[in-house]
N, C-alpha and C positions, 0 to 999 in steps of 0.2 A: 406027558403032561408037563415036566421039567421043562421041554425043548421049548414047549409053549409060550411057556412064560417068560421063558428069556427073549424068546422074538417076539415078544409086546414091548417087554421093556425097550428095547433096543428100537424099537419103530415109535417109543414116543421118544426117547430121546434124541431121535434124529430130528423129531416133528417141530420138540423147543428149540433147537439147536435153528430148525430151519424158520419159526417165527420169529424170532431173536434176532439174526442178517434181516427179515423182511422189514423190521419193526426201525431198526438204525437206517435202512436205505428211506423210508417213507421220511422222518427226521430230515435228515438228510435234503432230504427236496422239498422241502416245507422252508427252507431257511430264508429270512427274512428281506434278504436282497432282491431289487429286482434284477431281469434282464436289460440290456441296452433295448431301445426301446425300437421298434421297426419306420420304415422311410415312409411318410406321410403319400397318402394313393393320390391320383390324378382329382383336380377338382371337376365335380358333374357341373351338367349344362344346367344355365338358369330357369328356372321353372316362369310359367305362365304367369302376368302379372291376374291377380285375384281381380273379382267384382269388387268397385267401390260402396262401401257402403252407405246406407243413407242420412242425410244431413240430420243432426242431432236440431234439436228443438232449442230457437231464440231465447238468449238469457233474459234475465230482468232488467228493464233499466233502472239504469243507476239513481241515486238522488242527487240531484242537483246541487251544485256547488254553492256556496255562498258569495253574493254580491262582492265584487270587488270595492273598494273605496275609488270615490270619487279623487278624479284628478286633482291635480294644481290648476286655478285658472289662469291662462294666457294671457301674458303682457297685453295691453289695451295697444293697436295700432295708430300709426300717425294720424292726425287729422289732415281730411284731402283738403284742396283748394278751393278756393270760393269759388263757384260758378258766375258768369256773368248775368248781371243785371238784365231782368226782360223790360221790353219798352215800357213805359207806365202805362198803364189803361184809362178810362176816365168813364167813371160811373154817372156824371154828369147831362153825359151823349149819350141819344140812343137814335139809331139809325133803322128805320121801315123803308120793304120792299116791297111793291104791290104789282100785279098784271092789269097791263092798260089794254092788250091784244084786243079785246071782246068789245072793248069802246066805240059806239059807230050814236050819230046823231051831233049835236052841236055842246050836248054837255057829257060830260064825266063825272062820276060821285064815286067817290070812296069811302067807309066807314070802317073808322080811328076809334076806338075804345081810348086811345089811351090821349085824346084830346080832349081835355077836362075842363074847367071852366078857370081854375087854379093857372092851369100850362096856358088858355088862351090871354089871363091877365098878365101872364108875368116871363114864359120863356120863349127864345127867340125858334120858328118854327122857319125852317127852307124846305122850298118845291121844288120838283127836279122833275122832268118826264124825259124818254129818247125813245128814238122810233130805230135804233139801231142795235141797241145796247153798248155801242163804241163811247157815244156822247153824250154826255148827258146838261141839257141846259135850264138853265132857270128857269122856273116860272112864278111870278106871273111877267109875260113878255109882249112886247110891241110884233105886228107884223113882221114876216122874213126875218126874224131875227134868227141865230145860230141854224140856217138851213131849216126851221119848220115853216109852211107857208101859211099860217095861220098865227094871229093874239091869240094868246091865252089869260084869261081872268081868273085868278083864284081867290073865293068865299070861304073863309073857317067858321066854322060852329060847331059848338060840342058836341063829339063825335061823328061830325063830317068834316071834309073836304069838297068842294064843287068846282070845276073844272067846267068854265067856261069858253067857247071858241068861236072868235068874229074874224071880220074882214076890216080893212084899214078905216072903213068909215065907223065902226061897230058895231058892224048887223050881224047876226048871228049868220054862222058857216055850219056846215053836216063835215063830217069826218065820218070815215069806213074804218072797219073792223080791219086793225092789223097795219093803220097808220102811225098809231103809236106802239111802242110792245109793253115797256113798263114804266114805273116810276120809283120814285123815291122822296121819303120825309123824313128830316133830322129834326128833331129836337132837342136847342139848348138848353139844358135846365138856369137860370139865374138863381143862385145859392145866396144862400143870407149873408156871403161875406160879398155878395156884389155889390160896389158904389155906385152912383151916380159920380159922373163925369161931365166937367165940360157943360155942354149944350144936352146933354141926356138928360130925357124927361121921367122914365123909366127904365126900369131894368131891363127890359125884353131890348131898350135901343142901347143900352150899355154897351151886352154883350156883343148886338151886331159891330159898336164902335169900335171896340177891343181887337174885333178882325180886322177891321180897318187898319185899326194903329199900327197890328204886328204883320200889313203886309201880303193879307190874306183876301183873295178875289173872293166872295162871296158868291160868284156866279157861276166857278171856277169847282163842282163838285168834289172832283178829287182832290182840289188842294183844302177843301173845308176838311175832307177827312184824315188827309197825312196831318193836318194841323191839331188835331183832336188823336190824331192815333190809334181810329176807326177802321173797320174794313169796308173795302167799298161796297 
């Protein structure tokens, strides 16, 4: 029973003896340093790019900014050049075109609204007919005059005209449709700054004098009208 007890003793104390070395090595390896650290591995291959995902939902819009101030205003530019003067016109003149084509038999009438009882007292009225529309000549005229083979008599009354057509003794003549093509009536207004002149007895014969004076053919259509600065 003695032997016993000493070989218990002896087997624990070998036990602490052997806890003791285990308990300093674990110490031991627990201390606080690290290792040198290992060589970083090969880099892996890049992975598949992902699904994109889907579009996120439009913001608010913003509020609107405040008015800017109004500029500086700009120097005022030069003033441009006068343009030239247009010919004067003359409200005085007025110039009717009429169709003679349809005319056939020994007379012609026209109706003139604007031959008044006023315009037959007082301003000068010119007849004109052509059967070309190149020339245009006076009327009222003698036989063969300016290439037509026929007189013409012109009658004024308010609101006609009458176009009469004889032969050299004065018998009345027929004309066909399309001997004449048109015509034409000026009327000179006489303004209340018209004088009597000279041998004028009225004003209707002033005005024709005045063409006279300045050189102007009255039988001569187109130069009545550059003289007035009319169209033809």
């Amino acid at each position: 029973m003695v032997t016993s007890t000493k070989s218990i003793r002896k087997i624990l104390k070998g036990s602490v003896y052997f806890l003791l070395v285990l308990l300093i090595s674990v110490q031991f390896s627990c201390s606080s340093e690290d290792g040198e650290d290992g060589m970083d591995g090969l880099q892996g291959a890049q992975g598949e790019q992902g699904i994109a995902g889907a579009d996120g939902a439009d913001g608010t819009n913003g509020t609107d900014g405040a008015d800017g101030q109004n500029g500086t205003n700009g120097t005022d530019g030069a003033d441009g050049e006068d343009g030239t003067d247009g010919a004067d016109g003359n409200a005085n003149v007025r110039n009717f075109t009429f169709d003679a084509s349809t005319w056939s038999g020994s007379i012609g009438e026209l109706t003139i609204t604007q031959l008044t009882s006023d315009v037959l007292a007082n301003d000068a009225i010119l007849t004109y007919l052509t059967n070309d529309d190149n020339f245009w000549f006076q009327v009222p005229c003698p036989v063969d005059s300016y290439e037509f083979d026929h007189a013409v008599f012109v009658t004024l009354s308010i609101g006609l005209i009458e176009f009469d057509f004889a032969d050299a003794a004065g018998q009345n003549v027929f004309i066909s449709a399309g001997d004449l093509t048109s015509g034409k009536v000026i009327i000179i207004e006489a303004t209340s700054t018209t004088a009597l002149k000279g041998t004028s007895t009225n004003k209707k014969e002033q005005v024709l004098n005045e063409l006279i004076q300045a050189g102007v053919d009255v039988k001569d259509y187109k130069a009545v009208c550059d003289y007035y600065g009319i169209e033809y």
